[in-house]
Structures are given as C-alpha cells and as structure tokens.
N, C-alpha and C positions, 0 to 999 in steps of 0.2 A: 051818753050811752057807749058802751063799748061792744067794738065788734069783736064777735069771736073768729078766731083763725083757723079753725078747723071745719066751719060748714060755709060754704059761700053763698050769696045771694043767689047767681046765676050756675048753670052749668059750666064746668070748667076742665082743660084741658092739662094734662102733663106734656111739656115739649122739650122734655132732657131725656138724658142717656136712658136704657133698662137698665133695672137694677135688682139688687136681689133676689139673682139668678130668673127674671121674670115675673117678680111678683108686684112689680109696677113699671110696666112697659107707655113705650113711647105710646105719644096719641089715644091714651085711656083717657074718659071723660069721666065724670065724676056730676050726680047732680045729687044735689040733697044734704052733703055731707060726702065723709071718708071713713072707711073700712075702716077697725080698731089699728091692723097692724098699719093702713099708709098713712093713719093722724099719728101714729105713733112711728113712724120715719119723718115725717114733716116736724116733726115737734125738736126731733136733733139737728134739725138743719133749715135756717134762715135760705139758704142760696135756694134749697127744695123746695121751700115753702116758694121761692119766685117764680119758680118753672113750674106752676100753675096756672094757668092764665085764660082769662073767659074768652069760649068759641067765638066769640063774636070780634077777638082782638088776634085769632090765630095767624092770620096771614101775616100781619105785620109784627107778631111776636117772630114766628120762622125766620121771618127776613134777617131782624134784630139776631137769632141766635148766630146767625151766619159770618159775621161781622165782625171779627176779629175788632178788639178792644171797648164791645159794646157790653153796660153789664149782664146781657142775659147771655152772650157767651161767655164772660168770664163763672157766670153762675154754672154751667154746663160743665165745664172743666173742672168746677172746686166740687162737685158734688159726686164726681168719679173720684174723688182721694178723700171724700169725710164718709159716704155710705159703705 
C-alpha cells in the first residue's frame, strides 16, 4: 500500500518558519488533510513536507528544531531560501 503524503493519519503540526506572508504560520494544525494551496507548497518542498510533525511528537520535535546540526534545523533554514 502506498501512503499518500498529503493527508496524515493523525493530526499534525507545522514547526518552521511563517511563510507566505502568513498563509501557513508556525503552530497550525492540520487534521484530515491540507488546504489545496499548503498540499500544494508541501509538494515543492521535501524539507516542508518534514516540518510537519504529529502533536503528539511536538515537544521533542521543538527541542530537535533548536539544535543546531540536527535535521529538522537544517530543514528550518532550507525552507526560508526554497519557499
């Protein structure tokens, strides 16, 4: 079976920059699926697609962003110069 990358199992969080002058801001959750235009920013970008991560993994996602050389900070960083 193949999983689809646009709707997740559980609800899930954004834990990167805002972007698109606001139109997908830090700490938005997402259940069910994603709005046409944010499947369709996730779809240009792998690193985007990371800094999704289910509410139930947030704390230790945070921490992880924090952390210089870890890769959900270097995803943070690449997704301010590809979006």
């Amino acid at each position: 079976m193949t999983k689809n990358i646009q709707t997740p199992a559980e609800p899930v969080i954004y834990i990167g920059p805002t972007l698109g002058g606001g139109v997908l801001m830090r700490n938005m959750v997402f259940s069910g699926g994603f709005p046409p235009h944010i499947a369709a920013m996730r779809e240009k970008s792998a690193a985007l697609r990371a800094l999704f991560v289910p509410v139930s993994e947030l704390a230790t996602a945070r921490k992880r962003v924090a952390v210089r050389g870890d890769i959900l900070n270097f995803y943070v960083r690449q997704v301010k110069t590809e979006l």
